[in-house]
C-alpha positions as CSV (number, residue, x, y, z in Angstrom):
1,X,-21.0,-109.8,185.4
2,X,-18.2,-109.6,182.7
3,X,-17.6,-113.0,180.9
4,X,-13.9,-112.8,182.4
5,X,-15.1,-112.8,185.7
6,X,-17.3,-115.6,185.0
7,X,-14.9,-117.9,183.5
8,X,-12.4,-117.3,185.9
9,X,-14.9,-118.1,188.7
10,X,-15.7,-121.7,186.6
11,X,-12.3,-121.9,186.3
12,X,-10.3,-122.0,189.3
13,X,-13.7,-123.5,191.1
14,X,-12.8,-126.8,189.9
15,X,-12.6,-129.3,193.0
16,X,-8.7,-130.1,192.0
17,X,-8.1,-126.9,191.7
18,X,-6.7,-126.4,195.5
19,X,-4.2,-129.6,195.6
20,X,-3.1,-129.0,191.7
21,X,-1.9,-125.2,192.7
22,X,-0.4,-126.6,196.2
23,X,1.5,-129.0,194.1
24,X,3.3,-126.7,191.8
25,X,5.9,-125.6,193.4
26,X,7.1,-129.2,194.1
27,X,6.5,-130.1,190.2
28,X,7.8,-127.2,188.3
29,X,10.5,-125.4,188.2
30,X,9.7,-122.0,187.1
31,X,7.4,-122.1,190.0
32,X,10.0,-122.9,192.1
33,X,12.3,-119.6,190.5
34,X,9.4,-117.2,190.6
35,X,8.1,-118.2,194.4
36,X,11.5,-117.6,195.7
37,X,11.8,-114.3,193.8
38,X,8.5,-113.3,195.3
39,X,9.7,-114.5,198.7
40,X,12.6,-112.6,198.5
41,X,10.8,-109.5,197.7
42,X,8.1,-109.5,200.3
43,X,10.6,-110.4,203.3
44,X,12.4,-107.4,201.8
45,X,9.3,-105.3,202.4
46,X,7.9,-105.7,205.6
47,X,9.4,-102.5,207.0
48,X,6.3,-100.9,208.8
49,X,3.7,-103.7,207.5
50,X,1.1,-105.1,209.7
51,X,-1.7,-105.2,207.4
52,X,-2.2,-107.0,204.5
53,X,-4.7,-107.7,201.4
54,X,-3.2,-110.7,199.0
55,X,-5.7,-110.2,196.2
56,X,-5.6,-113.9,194.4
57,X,-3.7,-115.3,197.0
58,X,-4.7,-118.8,195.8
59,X,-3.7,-121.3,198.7
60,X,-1.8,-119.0,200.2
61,X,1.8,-119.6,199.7
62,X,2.6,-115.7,200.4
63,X,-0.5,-114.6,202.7
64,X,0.6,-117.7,205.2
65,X,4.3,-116.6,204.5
66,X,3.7,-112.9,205.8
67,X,1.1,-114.3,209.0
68,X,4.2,-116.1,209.6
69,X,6.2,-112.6,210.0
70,X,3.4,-111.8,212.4
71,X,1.2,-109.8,209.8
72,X,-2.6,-109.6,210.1
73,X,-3.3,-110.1,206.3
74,X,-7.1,-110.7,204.4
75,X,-6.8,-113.4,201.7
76,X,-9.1,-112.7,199.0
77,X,-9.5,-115.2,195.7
78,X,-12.6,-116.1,193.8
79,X,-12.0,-119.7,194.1
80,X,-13.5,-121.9,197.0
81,X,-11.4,-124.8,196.8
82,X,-8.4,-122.1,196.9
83,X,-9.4,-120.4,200.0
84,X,-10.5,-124.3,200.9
85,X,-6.7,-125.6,200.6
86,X,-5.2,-121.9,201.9
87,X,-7.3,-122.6,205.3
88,X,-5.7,-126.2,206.0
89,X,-2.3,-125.3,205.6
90,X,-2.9,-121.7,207.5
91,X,-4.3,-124.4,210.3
92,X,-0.7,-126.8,209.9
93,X,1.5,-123.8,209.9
94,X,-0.5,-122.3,213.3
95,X,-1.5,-118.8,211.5
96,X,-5.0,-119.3,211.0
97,X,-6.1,-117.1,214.2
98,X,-3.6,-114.0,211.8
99,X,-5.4,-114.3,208.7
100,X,-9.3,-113.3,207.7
101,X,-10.4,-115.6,204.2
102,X,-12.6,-113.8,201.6
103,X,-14.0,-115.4,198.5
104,X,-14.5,-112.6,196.1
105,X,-13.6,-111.5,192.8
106,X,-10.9,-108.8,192.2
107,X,-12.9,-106.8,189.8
108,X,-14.8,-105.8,193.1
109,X,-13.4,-104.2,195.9
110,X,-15.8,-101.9,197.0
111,X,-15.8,-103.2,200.6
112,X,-12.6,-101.7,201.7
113,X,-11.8,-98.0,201.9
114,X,-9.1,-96.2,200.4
115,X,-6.0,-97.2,202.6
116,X,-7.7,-99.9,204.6
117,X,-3.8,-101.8,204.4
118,X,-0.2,-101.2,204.7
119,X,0.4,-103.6,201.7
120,X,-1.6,-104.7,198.9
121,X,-0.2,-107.5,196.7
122,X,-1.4,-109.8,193.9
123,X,0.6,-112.7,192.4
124,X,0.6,-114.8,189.7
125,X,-1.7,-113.2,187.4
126,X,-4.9,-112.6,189.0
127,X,-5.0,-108.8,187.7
128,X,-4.4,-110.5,184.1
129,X,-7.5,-112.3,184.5
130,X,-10.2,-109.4,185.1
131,X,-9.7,-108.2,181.2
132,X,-10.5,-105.8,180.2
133,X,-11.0,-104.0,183.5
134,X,-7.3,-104.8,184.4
135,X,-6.4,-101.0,184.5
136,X,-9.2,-100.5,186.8
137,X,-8.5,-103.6,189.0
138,X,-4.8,-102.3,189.3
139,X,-6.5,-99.0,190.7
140,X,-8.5,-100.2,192.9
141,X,-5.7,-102.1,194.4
142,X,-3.8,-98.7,194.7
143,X,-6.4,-97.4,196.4
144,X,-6.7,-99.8,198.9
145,X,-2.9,-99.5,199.7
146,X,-1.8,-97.3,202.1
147,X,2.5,-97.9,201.9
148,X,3.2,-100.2,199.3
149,X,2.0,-102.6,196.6
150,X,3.8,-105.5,194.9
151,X,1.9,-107.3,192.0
152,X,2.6,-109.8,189.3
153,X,1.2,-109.6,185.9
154,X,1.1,-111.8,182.8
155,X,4.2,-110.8,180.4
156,X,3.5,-109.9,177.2
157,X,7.0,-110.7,176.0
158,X,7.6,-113.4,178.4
159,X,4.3,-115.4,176.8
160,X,5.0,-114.6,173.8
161,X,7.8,-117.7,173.0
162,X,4.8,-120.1,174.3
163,X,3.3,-119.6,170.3
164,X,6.6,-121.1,169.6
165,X,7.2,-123.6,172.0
166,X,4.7,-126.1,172.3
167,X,7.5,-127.9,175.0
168,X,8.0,-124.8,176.9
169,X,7.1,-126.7,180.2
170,X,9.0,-129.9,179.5
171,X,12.0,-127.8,180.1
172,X,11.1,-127.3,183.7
173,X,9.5,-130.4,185.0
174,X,11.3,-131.4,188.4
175,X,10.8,-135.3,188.1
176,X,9.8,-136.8,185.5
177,X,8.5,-139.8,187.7
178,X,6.4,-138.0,189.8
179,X,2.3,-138.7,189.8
180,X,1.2,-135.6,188.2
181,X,-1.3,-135.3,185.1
182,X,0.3,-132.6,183.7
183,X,3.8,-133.7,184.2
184,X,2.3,-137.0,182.8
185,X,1.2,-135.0,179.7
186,X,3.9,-132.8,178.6
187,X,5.9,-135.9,178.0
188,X,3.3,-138.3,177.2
189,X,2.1,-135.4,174.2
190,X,5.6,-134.6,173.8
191,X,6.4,-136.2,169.8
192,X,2.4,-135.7,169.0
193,X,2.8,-131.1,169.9
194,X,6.5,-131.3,168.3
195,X,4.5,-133.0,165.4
196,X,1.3,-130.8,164.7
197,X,3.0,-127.9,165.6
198,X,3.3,-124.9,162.7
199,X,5.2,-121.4,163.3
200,X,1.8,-119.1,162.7
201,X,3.3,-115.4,162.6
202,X,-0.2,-113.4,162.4
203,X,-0.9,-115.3,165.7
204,X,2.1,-113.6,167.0
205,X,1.8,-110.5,165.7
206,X,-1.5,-110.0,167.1
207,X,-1.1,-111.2,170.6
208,X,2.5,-108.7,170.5
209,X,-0.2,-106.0,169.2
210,X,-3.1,-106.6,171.7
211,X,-1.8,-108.5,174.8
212,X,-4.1,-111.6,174.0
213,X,-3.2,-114.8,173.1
214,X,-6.9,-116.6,173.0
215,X,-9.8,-116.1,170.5
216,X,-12.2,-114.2,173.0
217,X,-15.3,-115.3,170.7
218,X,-14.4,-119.1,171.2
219,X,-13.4,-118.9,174.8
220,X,-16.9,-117.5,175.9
221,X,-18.6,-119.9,173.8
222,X,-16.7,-122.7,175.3
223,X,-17.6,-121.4,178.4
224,X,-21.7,-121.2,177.3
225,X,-21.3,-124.5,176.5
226,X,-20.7,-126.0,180.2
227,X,-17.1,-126.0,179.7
228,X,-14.5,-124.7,182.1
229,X,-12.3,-122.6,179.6
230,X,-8.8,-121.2,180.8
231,X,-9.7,-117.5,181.6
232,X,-9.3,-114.4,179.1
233,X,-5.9,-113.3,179.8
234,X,-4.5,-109.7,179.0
235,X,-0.5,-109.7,179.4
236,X,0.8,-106.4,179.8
237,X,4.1,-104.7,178.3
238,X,6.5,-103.4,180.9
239,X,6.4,-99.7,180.2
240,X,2.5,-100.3,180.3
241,X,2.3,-101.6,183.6
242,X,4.6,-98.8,184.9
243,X,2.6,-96.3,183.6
244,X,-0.4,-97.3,184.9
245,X,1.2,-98.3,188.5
246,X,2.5,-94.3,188.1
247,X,-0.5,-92.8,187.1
248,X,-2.0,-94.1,190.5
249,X,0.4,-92.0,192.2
250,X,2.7,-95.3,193.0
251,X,6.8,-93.9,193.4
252,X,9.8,-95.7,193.2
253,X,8.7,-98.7,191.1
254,X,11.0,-101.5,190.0
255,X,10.2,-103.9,187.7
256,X,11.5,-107.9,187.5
257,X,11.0,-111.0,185.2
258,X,11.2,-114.1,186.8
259,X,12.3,-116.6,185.0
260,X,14.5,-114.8,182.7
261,X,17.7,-116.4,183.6
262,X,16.6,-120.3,184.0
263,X,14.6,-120.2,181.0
264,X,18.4,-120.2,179.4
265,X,18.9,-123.0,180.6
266,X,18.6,-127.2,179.8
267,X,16.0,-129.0,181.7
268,X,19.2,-131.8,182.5
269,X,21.1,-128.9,184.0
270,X,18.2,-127.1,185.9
271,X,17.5,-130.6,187.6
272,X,20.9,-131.7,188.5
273,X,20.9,-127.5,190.1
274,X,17.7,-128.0,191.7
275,X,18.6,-131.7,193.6
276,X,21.8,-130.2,195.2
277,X,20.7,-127.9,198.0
278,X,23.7,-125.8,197.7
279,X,23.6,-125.0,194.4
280,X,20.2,-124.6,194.5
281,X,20.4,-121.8,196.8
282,X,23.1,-119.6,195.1
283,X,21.1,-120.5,192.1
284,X,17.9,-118.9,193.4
285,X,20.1,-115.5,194.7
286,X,21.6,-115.0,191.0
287,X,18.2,-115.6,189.3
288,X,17.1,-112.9,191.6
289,X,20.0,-110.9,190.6
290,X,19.5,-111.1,187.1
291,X,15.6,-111.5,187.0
292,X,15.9,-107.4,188.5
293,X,17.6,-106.2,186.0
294,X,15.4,-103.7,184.1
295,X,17.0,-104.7,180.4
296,X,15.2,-108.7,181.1
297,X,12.4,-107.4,183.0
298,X,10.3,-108.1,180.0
299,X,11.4,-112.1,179.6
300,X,10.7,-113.6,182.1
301,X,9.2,-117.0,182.3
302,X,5.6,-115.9,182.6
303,X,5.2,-113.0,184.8
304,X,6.2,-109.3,184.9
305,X,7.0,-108.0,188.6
306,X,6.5,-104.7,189.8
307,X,6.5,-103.0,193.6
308,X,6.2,-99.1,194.8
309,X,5.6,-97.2,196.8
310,X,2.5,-94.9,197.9
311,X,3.8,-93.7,201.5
């Protein structure tokens, strides 16, 4: 077993894991921008769908979304507490009897035959975590597809301001008040990361070269040592990911950045958006608007969106 897939297994096997990725959505809110984009893609989608694989689907924001639309769909993730969390709210929202649960990692998907469902899709990164068989992963899902696949990748240009930003998520925390460690933090480490912190242009240069931002040699180690290491991550360039998406005979792709347009903006500005429903809402439609545009595709806040066609 590749140390990536072992790491990522540690990793998002942590007990907390299930209720801290539940949470986001309600903490962040870049989570909230990309979910809706993602939302408003899939229900976009559905045209001729009734089976579907959601490869990472975590605690299955979008597998339970599309069981609500009356799909049959296989949620697949390599974390327990994941598929744990993904179960009980399946259960509350009455679409536990539409969806099958696997615990698996993405690297393998030898099980299912070429075709074996209408759509395949994979969000928030999980195809970023399988380096370096992420070319292979994103074939394999391909070949399980049989009309249409929608993924999200890490963003190699989006990422890239993090290594200059050591407040990057301060500027989209919801409420500031709310009980949440990491919320707690970001603010609470805010003066000590805006103190330590030196611009280090080699360390930007190479991760813009090679698509990784952590010293592979210091991550596995951590990871021999007992410790539960944040997984190798490969972020992908937009012309890359197209590439390979087209070299697996996928057609009419289109590309998004999520994120693009609120990262623009103020923290005091996003929240006082976010806690007015109406504004809120035509908020969410323009970031869609503008997150599609192929010239930002690249920038958004941390992932690069992609959907074709194969049928």
């Amino acid at each position: 077993m590749e140390y990536s897939t072992k790491i990522s297994e540690r990793m998002w096997n942590l007990p907390d894991k299930g209720e801290l990725e539940a949470e986001r959505e309600q903490t962040f809110i870049d989570d909230i921008v990309q979910k809706s984009h993602i939302e408003k893609e899939l229900l976009s989608s559905l045209d001729g769908i009734e089976t579907v694989f959601d490869g990472g689907g975590g605690c299955g924001r979008f597998s339970i979304l599309l069981a609500k639309q009356g799909c049959k769909v296989t949620h697949f993730d390599i974390s327990r507490p994941m598929i744990d969390k993904a179960k009980e709210l399946a259960e509350k929202a009455g679409v536990l009897d539409r969806m099958t649960f696997v615990k698996g990692a993405l690297e393998d998907l030898s099980a299912y035959e070429d075709g074996t469902f209408d759509l395949v899709m994979s969000f928030d990164a999980p195809i970023s975590y399988t380096y370096p068989k992420q070319e292979k992963t994103i074939k394999e899902l391909v070949r399980i597809a049989k009309k249409r696949i929608i993924i999200s990748v890490s963003s190699r240009l989006g990422s890239l301001p993090y290594l200059a930003n050591p407040l990057q998520k301060n500027q989209f925390i919801l409420d500031p008040e709310c009980d949440n460690d990491w919320v707690k933090w970001c603010l609470e480490s805010r003066d000590r990361m805006i103190e330590s912190f030196s611009f280090d242009k080699q360390k930007l240069t190479d991760t813009y070269e090679n698509g990784l931002m952590c010293d592979i040699e210091e991550t596995t180690k951590a990871y021999d040592n007992g410790e539960a290491p944040w997984c190798i991550t490969y972020h992908f360039m937009p012309d890359e990911l197209k590439s390979i998406l087209e070299d697996c005979g996928v057609r009419n792709i289109s590309l998004a950045g999520p994120g693009a347009f609120a990262r623009t903006i103020p923290n005091e500005i996003l929240v006082k958006i976010m806690k007015d429903p109406e504004q809120r809402e035509d908020f969410l439609e323009f970031c869609h608007l503008y997150d599609s545009n192929p010239y930002v595709c690249g920038i958004g806040k941390d992932n690069l969106f992609a959907k074709g066609e194969l049928a």
